[in-house]
N, C-alpha and C positions, 0 to 999 in steps of 0.2 A: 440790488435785489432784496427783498422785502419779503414776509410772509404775513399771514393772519389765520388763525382761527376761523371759525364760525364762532358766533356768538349767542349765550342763551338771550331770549327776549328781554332780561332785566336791562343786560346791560344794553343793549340796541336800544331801548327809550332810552338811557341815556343820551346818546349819540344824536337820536331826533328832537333835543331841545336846543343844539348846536350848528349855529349856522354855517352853510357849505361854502368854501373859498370859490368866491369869485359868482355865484351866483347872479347878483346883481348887471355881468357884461355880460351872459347868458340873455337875462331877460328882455334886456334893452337891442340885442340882435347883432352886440356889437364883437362875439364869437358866434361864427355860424357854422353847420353841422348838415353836408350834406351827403348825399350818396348819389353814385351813378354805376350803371353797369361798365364792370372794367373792357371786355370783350365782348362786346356784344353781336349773339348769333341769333341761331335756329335751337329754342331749346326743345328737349324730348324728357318724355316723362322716363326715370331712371336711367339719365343719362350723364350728357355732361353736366361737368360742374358749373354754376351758376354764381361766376364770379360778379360783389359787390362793392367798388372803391369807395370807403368811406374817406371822407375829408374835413377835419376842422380845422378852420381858419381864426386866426386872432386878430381882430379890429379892432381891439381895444388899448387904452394906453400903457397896459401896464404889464405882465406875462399871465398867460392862463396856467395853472396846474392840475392836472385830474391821474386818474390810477386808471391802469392798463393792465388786467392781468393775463400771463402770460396764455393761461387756456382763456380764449375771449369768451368762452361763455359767461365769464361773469363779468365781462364788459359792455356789451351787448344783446339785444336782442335783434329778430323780424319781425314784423308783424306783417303777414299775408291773409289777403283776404280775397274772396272771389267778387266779380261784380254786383253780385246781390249782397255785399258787405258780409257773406259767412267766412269768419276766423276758421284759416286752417291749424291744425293741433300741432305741436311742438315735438320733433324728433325725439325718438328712444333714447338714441344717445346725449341728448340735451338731459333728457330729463334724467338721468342716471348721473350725469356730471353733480348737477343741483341738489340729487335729494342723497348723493355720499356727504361719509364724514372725512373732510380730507384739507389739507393744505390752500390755500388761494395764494400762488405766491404770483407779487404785483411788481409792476415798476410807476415811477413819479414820474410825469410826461411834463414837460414844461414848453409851454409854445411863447417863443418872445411876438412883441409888437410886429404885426404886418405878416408874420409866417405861420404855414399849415403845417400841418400835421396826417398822412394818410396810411389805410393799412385795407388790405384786403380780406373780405370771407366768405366763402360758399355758404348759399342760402340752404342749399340740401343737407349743410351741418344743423342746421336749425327747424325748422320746419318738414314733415312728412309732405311733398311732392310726388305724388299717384295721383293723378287724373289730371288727362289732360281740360285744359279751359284758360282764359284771359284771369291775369291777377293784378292787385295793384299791393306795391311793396313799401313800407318803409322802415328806418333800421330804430332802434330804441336804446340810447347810450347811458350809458350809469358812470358817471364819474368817480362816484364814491364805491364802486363795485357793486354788483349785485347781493343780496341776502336773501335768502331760500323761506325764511322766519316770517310769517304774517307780519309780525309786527311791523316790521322794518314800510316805513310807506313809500319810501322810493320817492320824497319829495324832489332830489335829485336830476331826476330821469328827464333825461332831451331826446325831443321824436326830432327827428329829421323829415324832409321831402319824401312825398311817393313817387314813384316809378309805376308802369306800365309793363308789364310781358307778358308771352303768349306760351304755354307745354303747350306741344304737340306729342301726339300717341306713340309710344315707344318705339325707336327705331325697329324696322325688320333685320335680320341675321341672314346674310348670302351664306350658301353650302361652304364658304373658306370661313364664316365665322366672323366675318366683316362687315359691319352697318351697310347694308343698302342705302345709295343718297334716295333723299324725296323729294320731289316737288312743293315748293314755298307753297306755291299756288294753285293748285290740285290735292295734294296730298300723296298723288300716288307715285308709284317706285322709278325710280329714273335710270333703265337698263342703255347698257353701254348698246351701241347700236356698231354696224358693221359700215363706218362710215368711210371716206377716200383722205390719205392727210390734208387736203386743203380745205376737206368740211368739216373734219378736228379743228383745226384752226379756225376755222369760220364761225365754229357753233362755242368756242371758249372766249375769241374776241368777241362777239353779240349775247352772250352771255354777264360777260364781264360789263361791257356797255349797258344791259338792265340791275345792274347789281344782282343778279341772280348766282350768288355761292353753290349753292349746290351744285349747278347746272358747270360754273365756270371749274370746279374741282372734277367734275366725270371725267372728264380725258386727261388726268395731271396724273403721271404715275409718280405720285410722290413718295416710295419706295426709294427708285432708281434716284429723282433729283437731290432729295438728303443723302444718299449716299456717292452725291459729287466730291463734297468736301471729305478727305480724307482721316480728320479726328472723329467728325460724325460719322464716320462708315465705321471707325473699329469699335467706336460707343455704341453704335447701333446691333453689330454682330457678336457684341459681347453680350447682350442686351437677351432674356428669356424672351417669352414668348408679350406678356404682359408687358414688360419694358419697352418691347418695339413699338407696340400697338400705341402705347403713351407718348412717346417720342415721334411717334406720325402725328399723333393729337396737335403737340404743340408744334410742331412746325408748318402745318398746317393752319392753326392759329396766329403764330406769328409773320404767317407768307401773306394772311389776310387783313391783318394789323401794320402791313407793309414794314413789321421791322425786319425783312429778310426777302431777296428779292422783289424788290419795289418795284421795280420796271416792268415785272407781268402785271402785275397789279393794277399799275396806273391805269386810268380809262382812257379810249383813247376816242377822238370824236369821229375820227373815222379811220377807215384802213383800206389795202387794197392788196388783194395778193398779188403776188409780181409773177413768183416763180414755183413752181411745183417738181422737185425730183424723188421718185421713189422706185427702189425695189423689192421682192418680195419680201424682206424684209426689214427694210430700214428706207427711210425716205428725211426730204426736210422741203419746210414750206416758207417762202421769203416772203416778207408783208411790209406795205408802207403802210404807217401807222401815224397819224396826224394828231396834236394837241394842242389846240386853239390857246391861248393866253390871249390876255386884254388887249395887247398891242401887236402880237404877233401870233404865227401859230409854227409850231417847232416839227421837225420830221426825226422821225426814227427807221430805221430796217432794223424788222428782228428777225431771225433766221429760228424758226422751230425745227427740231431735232426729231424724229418723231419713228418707233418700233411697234413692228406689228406682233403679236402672241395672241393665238385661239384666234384669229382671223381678226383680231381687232386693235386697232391704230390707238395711239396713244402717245404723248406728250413727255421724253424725256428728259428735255434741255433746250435751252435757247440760248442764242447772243444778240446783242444790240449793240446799234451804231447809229452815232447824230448824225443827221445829214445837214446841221443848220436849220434856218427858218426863215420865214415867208413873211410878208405882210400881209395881214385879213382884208380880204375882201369888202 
């Protein structure tokens, strides 16, 4: 761990008659620098966070070193702009970072031959995001740290690749306080409908078969399904009001990143419900669920769990079973 100062102007022209380590594998492309969205969703204006996986790679023969400091503010930048090329302004709390007097404390990054290096950051730490519209993003890295000082020219500074995304206009608030989903494709609100469980099921699997998230989360009481596992149920209930709400975020996230329940997830090329049992309060609906592979295509039954509250059906649980597989037709 490391620290530094700011420095006055004098001594930073110092520093700028002094060549930057490693520069030269930089220019040649033979360290590359690039960014992609880590989770990529439905973003809203003042909403979620907008995670960005940065990545440098070393192709070079020899080890790259640069400084990391530990607020990335002074590692990084965004630079976001709308399609007509207008620069959006740089966050309050950026720029409050940059223009104290305070400590920079860094670390020495050392990437050997053939290996990356990656680390994540929300765009909303950086840039004021209010209004919805299409943007194109890319990140702007400082090896040698950032310097707040005109002086300083930043001869340093690697852009990385742009990216593409779209803010949509701020989610609406249901009477419990809860994001309304929206339609990808319309815009407008996607109310739970008083449907029968096997058109729960129907409208989650063709749902999921158009990629359509939104659509494929309205009937998932993901409440109940996190609180299967027993450590997440007491973390959950330990959890304020804010805590829970965060903790539906990511699991939610991660059920859509397939690192958690993968088998809802998977698409399936087709399906067929078999069996339908419910009463008035609890039912479950049996589905064959087919997925072609190159040489074969594989069967599952999944059995949906499914409870009714306020007259409306919803998706608690499920289990799956192989059935083997087929050869394609």
């Amino acid at each position: 761990m490391k620290n530094i100062y700011r420095l006055p102007a004098l001594i930073l022209l110092i520093f700028t008659s002094l060549p930057f380590l490693h520069s030269y594998d930089v220019s040649q492309g033979q360290v590359e620098f690039n960014i992609r969205f880590y989770d990529r969703q439905i973003y809203y204006v003042e909403s979620n966070p907008i995670f960005v996986l940065i990545t440098i790679t070393n192709n070079s023969p020899s080890p790259y070193r640069f400084k990391l400091a530990d607020d990335r503010a002074f590692s990084i930048d965004f630079d976001i702009r709308t399609m007509t090329n207008r620069q959006l302004t740089q966050s309050d709390s950026l720029i409050r970072k940059r223009t104290q007097t305070s400590q920079i404390f860094f670390r020495e990054i050392i990437i050997e031959c053939g290996e990356s290096f990656s680390f994540l950051e929300d765009l909303r730490d950086y840039v004021y995001l209010g209004q919805a519209g299409s943007y194109r993003v890319r990140a702007i890295i400082y090896p040698e740290l950032f310097r707040s000082t005109v002086a300083y020219p930043f001869s340093s500074a690697i852009e990385t690749n742009y990216l593409n995304f779209t803010l949509r206009p701020a989610l609406i608030l249901g009477s419990d306080g809860i994001p309304l989903e929206m339609d990808a494709a319309t815009g407008a609100v996607l109310v739970r409908q008083q449907l029968s469980p096997d058109q729960v099921v129907d409208y989650l699997l063709s749902a999921r078969q158009q990629s359509q998230w939104e659509k494929f989360f309205l009937y998932l009481d993901l409440e109940t399904m996190l609180q299967r596992d027993a450590v997440q149920k007491r973390r959950y209930l330990a959890e304020n009001e804010e805590g829970r709400i965060r903790m539906l975020s990511e699991y939610r996230i991660n059920m859509q990143n397939s690192v958690i329940n993968g088998n809802i997830v998977t698409i399936p090329t087709s399906y067929e419900i078999l069996r339908t049992v419910y009463n008035n309060n609890e039912g479950t609906v049996t589905v064959l669920q087919r997925y072609r592979m190159p040489s074969f295509t594989e069967l599952r039954q999944y059995i949906y769990y499914l409870e009714k509250r306020d007259n409306i059906w919803t998706i608690v649980d499920y289990s799956v079973q192989g059935l083997g597989t087929t050869g394609n037709d």
